[in-house]
N, C-alpha and C positions, 0 to 999 in steps of 0.2 A: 548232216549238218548243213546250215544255209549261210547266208553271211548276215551280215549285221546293219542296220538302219545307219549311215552313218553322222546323220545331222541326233541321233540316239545314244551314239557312241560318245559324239564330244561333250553332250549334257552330262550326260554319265562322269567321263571325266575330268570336269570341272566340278560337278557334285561333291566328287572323290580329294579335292583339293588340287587335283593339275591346274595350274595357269593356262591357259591359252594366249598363244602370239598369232595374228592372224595376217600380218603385216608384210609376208613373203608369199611363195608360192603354192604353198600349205599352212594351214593352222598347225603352230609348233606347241604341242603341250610337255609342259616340266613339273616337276615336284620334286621335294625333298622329303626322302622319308628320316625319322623317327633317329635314325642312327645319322645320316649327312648322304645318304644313294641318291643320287640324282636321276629321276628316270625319267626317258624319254623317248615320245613318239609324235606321230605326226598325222593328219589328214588331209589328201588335198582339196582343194577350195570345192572341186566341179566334181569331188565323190556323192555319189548318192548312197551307193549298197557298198559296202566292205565287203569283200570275197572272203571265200574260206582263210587261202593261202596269207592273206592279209593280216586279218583275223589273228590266224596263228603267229604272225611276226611281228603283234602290237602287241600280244599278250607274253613272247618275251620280252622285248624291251622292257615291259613293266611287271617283269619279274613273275607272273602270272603264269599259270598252265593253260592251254584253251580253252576249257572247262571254268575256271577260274574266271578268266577275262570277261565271258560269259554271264557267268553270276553277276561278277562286279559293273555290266553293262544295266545288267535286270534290275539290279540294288539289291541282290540277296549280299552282296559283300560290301562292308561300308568301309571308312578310312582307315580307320583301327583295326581291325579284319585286315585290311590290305599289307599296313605294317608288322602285323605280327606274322603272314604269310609271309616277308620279304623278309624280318630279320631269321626265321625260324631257315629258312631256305642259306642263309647267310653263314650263320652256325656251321650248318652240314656241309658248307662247301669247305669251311677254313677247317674244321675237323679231317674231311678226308683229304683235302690237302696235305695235313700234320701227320697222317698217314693212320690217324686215331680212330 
């Protein structure tokens, strides 16, 4: 795997409904999903390529698997895709939490 265009990445997640703040040392982007999750991540101004390892630590933040982050950079994942990823992931956490 390669890393990711990053002036590609932030279109993407603005497409997707993130905000972008661009007003500090990095573009801050936020959303609120479907249920009230607040996710977020961030780009700095002078990124050009996202690295792998990056990649991977943007695609937590927004609740995403790598693979996932991926799609939803490409536009195979749109907003509603994204929220049902993140409540469906939400479910299984409070479940095995409950020990269910």
């Amino acid at each position: 795997m390669s890393g990711l265009d990053a002036r590609r990445v932030g279109q993407a997640l603005t497409r997707k409904g993130m905000s972008a703040d661009p007003s500090r040392d990095h573009v801050y982007y936020t959303r609120l999903t479907s249920s009230g999750l607040e996710l977020r991540t961030k780009i700095s101004h002078s990124e050009r390529t996202i690295g792998i390892s990056l990649v991977a630590r943007m695609a937590k933040q927004c609740e995403l698997s790598n693979g996932e982050f991926r799609e939803l950079v490409a536009c195979r994942i749109d907003q509603l895709r994204w929220d049902e990823i993140v409540e469906t992931r939400l479910r299984t956490e409070t479940l095995r939490s409950q020990g269910i």
